[in-house]
VMD Tcl script that draws the C-alpha trace (Angstrom):
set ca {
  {38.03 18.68 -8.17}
  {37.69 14.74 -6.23}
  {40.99 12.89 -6.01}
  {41.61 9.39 -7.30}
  {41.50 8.19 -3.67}
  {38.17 10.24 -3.03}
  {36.81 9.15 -6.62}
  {37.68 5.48 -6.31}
  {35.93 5.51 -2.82}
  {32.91 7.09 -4.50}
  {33.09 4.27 -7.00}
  {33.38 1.60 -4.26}
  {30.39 3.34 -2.00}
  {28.24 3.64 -5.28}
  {28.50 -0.45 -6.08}
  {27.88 -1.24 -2.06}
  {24.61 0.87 -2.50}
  {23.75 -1.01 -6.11}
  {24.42 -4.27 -4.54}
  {21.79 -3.71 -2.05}
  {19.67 -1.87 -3.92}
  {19.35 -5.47 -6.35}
  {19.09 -7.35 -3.26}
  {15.72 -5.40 -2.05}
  {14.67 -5.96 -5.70}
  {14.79 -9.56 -5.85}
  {13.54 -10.01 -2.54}
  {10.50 -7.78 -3.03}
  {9.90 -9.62 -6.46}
  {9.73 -12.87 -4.33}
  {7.68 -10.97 -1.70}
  {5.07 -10.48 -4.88}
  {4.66 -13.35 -6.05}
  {3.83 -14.74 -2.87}
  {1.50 -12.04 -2.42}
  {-0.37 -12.12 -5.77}
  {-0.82 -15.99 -4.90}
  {-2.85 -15.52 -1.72}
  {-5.00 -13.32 -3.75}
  {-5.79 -15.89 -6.37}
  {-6.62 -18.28 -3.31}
  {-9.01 -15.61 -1.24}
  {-10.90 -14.09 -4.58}
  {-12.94 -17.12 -4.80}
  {-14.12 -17.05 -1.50}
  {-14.71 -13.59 -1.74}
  {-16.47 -13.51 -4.94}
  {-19.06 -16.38 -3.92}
  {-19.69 -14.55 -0.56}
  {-20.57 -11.75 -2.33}
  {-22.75 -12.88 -4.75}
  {-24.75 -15.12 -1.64}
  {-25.03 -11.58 0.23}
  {-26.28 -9.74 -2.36}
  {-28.62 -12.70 -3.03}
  {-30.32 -11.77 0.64}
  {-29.64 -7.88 0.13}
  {-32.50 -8.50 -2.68}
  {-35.27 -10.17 -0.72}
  {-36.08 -7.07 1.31}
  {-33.45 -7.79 4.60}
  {-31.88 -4.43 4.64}
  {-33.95 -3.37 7.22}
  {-33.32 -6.60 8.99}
  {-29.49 -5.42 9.78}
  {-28.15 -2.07 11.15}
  {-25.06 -2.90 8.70}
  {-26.98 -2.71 5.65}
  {-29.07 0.67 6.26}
  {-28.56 3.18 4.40}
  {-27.24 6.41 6.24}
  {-29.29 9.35 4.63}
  {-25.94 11.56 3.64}
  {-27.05 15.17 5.42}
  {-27.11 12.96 8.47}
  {-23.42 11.29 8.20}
  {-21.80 13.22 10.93}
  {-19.03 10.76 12.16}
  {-16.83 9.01 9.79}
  {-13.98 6.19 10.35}
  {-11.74 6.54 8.07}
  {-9.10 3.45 7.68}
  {-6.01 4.02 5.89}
  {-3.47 1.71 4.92}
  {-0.23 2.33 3.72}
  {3.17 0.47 4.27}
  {5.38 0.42 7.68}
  {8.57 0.73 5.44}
  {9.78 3.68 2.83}
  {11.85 2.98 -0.46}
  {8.59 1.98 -2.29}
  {9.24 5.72 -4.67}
  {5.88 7.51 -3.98}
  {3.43 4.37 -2.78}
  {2.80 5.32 0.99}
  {2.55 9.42 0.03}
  {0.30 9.08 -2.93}
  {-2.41 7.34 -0.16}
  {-1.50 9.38 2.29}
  {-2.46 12.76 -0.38}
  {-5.64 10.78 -1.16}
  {-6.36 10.65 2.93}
  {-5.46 14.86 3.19}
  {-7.77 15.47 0.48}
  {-10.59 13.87 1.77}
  {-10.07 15.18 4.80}
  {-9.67 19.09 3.35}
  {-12.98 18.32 1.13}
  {-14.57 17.10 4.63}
  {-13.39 19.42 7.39}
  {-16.44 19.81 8.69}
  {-17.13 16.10 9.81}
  {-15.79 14.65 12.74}
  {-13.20 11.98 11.23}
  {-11.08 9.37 13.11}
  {-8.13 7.91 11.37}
  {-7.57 3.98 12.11}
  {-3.96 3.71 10.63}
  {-2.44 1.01 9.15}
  {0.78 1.09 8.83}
  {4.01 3.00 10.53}
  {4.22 5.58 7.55}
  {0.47 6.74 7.80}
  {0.92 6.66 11.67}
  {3.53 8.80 11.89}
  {2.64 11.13 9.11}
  {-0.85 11.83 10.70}
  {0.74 12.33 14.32}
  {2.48 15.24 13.12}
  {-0.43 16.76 11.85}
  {-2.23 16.14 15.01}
  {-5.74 14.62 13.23}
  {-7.58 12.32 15.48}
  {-6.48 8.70 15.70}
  {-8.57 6.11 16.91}
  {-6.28 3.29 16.42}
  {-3.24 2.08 14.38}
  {-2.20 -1.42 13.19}
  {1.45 -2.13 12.57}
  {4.16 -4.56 11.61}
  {1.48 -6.48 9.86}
  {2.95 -7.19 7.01}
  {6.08 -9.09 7.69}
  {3.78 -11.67 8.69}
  {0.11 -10.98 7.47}
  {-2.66 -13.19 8.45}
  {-6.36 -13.46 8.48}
  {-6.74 -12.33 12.01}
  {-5.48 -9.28 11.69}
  {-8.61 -8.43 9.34}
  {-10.74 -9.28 11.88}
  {-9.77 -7.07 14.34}
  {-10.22 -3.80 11.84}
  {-13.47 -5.11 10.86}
  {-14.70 -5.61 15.01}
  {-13.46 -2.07 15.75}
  {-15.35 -0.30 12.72}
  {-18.28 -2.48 13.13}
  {-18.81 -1.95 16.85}
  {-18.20 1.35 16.53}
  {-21.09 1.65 13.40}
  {-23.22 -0.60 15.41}
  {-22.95 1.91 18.62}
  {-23.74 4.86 16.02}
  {-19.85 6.39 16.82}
  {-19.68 6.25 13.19}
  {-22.53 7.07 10.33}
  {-20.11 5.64 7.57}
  {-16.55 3.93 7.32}
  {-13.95 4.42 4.22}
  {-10.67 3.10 3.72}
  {-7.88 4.27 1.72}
  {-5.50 1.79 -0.14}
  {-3.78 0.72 -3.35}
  {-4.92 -1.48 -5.39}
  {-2.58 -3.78 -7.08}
  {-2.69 -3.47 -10.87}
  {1.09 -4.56 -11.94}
  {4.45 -3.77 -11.20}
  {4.62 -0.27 -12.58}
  {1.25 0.38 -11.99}
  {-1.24 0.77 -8.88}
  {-4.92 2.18 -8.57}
  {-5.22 4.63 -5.45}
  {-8.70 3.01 -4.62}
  {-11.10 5.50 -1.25}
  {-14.71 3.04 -1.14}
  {-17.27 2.85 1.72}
  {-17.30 -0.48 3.59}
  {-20.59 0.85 5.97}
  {-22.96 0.81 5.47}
  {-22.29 -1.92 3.04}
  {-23.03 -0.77 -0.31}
  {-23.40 -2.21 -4.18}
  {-25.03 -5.87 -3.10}
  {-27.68 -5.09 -6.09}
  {-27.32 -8.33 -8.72}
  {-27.38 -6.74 -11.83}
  {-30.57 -7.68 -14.70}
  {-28.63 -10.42 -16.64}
  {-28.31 -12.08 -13.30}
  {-30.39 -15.55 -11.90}
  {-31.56 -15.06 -8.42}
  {-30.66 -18.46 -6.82}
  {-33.89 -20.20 -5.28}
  {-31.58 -20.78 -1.97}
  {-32.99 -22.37 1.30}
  {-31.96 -20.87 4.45}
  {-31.29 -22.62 7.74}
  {-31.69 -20.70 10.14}
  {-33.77 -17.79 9.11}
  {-32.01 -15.55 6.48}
  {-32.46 -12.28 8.80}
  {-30.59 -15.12 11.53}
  {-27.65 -15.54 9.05}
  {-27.19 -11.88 8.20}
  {-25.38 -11.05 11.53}
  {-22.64 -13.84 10.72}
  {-22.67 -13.13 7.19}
  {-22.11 -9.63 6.67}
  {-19.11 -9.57 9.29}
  {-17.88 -12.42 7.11}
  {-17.84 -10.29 4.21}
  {-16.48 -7.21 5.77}
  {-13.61 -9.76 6.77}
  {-13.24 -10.76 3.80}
  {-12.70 -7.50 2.23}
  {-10.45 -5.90 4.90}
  {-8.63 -9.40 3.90}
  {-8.70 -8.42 0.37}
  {-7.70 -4.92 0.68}
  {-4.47 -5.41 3.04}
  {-3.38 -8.31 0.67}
  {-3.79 -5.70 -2.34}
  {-1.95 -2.97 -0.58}
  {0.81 -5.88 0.17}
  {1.11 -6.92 -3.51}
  {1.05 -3.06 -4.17}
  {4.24 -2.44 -1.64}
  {6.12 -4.97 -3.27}
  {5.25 -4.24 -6.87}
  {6.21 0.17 -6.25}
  {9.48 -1.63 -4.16}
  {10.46 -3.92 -6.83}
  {10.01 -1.05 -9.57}
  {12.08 1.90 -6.85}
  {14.88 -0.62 -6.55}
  {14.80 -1.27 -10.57}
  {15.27 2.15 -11.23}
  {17.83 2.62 -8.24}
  {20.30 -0.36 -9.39}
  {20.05 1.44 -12.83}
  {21.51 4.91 -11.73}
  {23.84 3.44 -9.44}
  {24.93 1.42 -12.87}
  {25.25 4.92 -15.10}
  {26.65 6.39 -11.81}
  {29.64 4.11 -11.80}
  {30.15 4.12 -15.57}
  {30.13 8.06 -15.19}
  {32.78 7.94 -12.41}
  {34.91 5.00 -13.57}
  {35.30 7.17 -16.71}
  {36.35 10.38 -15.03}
  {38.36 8.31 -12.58}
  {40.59 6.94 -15.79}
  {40.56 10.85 -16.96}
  {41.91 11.74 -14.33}
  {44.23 8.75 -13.54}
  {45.30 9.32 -17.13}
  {46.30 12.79 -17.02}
  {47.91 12.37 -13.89}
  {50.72 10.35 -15.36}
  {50.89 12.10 -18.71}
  {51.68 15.05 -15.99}
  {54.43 13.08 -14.44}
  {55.70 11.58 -17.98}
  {55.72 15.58 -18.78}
  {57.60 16.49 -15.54}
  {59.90 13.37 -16.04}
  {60.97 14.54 -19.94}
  {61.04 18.38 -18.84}
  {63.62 17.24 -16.08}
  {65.56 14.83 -18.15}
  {66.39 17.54 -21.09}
  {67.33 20.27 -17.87}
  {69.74 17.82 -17.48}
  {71.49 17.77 -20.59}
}
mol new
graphics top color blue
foreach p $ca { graphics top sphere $p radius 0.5 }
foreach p [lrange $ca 0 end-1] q [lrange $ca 1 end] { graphics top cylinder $p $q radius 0.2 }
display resetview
């Protein structure tokens, strides 16, 4: 049985590890609400830039760009595979339930030649152990994300599809939903897929200047920036949200934690000087 001295130090450790535990939780509630406002201010963008590719996907130009064509799927031999999780842990199960998502795909597809590009410390050094192929990682992004650091995934992949090192190119991520909730979310960015406008849909009589096969090269890397952009700002709001919600539940343990002990600390405290009061009556009558 714990001593009062080693109980009460217990009780004092427990409330230094609550105190940061509601630290991290109001800082990665700030962190999110950053986050989910940068994604209000790049959907528009996004959404518009679809909707104007798929408006030239429709007048016969995916022949005009290697970017669009579709990759007959007997013939997909090489496959980038981008994964992006966070560079820090005590997020509860955000950076393994991607990383389970990667393994599987990988398992169902051992018979492809896969390169990883990691994002992230946690997928990088998860993936090093198990010695798969890594083209290239990406971290400490997220302390300080910006819109360059998009670009630079999408050049590698799309050099690399352009050179025919790659017939396809997926990435792994988590999609913010809410707090308590995220969407683990594996889609194809090459060839670029789902640019069909759907039946209810106008076709805009637009007017290109230059030529629209002259615009697609621009474009399309546009919109593959624009959803690497999308995705690393998702997995960011994601982070933050599975942080906020570990810490939560954390600071509430450490609370019935220090409840439990205070109240076996006063037990025992308590029984120690009804032992003395004991010893001090026994000793008084001995006397008489």
């Amino acid at each position: 049985m714990a001593s009062l001295k080693e109980l009460k130090e217990r009780i004092e450790s427990v409330i230094s590890t609550r105190q940061v535990t509601s630290a991290m939780k109001m800082v990665s509630a700030a962190k999110l609400q950053k986050a989910q406002q940068r994604i209000l201010r790049a959907r528009p963008y996004s959404d518009e830039l679809n909707s104007f590719l798929c408006s030239l996907a429709t007048r016969n130009m995916r022949q005009l760009h290697p970017l669009l064509a579709e990759v007959d799927k007997d013939a997909v031999k090489n496959i980038g595979l981008i994964i992006v999780t966070a560079d820090k842990g005590l997020c509860g199960a955000f950076n393994m339930n991607i990383i389970r998502k990667a393994e599987d795909y990988l398992e169902h597809h051992h018979n492809k030649n896969i390169e990883l590009i990691c994002v992230g410390k946690k997928c990088k050094n998860y993936f090093e152990h198990t010695k798969e192929h890594i083209e290239a990682t990406y971290i400490d992004l997220f302390n300080k994300l910006e819109f360059h650091h998009s670009r630079d995934i999408m050049e590698l992949v799309t050099d690399k599809f352009a050179e025919r090192k790659y017939d396809k190119v997926l990435i792994v991520y988590n999609e913010f939903k809410s707090v308590i909730q995220q969407n683990i979310v594996l889609k194809q960015l090459l060839p670029i897929v789902g640019l069909e406008i759907k039946e209810d849909d106008i076709l805009a009589p637009y007017l290109f200047e230059p030529a629209p096969e002259k615009l697609l090269d621009d474009l399309i890397k546009n919109h593959l920036d624009v959803q690497i952009w999308r995705v690393l700002l998702e997995s960011s709001c994601a982070e933050q949200g599975a942080r906020m919600a570990a810490m939560d539940a954390a600071t509430d343990s450490a609370d019935e934690m220090i409840k439990e002990l205070t109240l076996e600390y006063h037990h025992m405290r308590q029984s120690k000087i009804t032992t003395e009061i004991i010893e001090v009556c026994s000793g008084a009558e001995g006397l008489q």
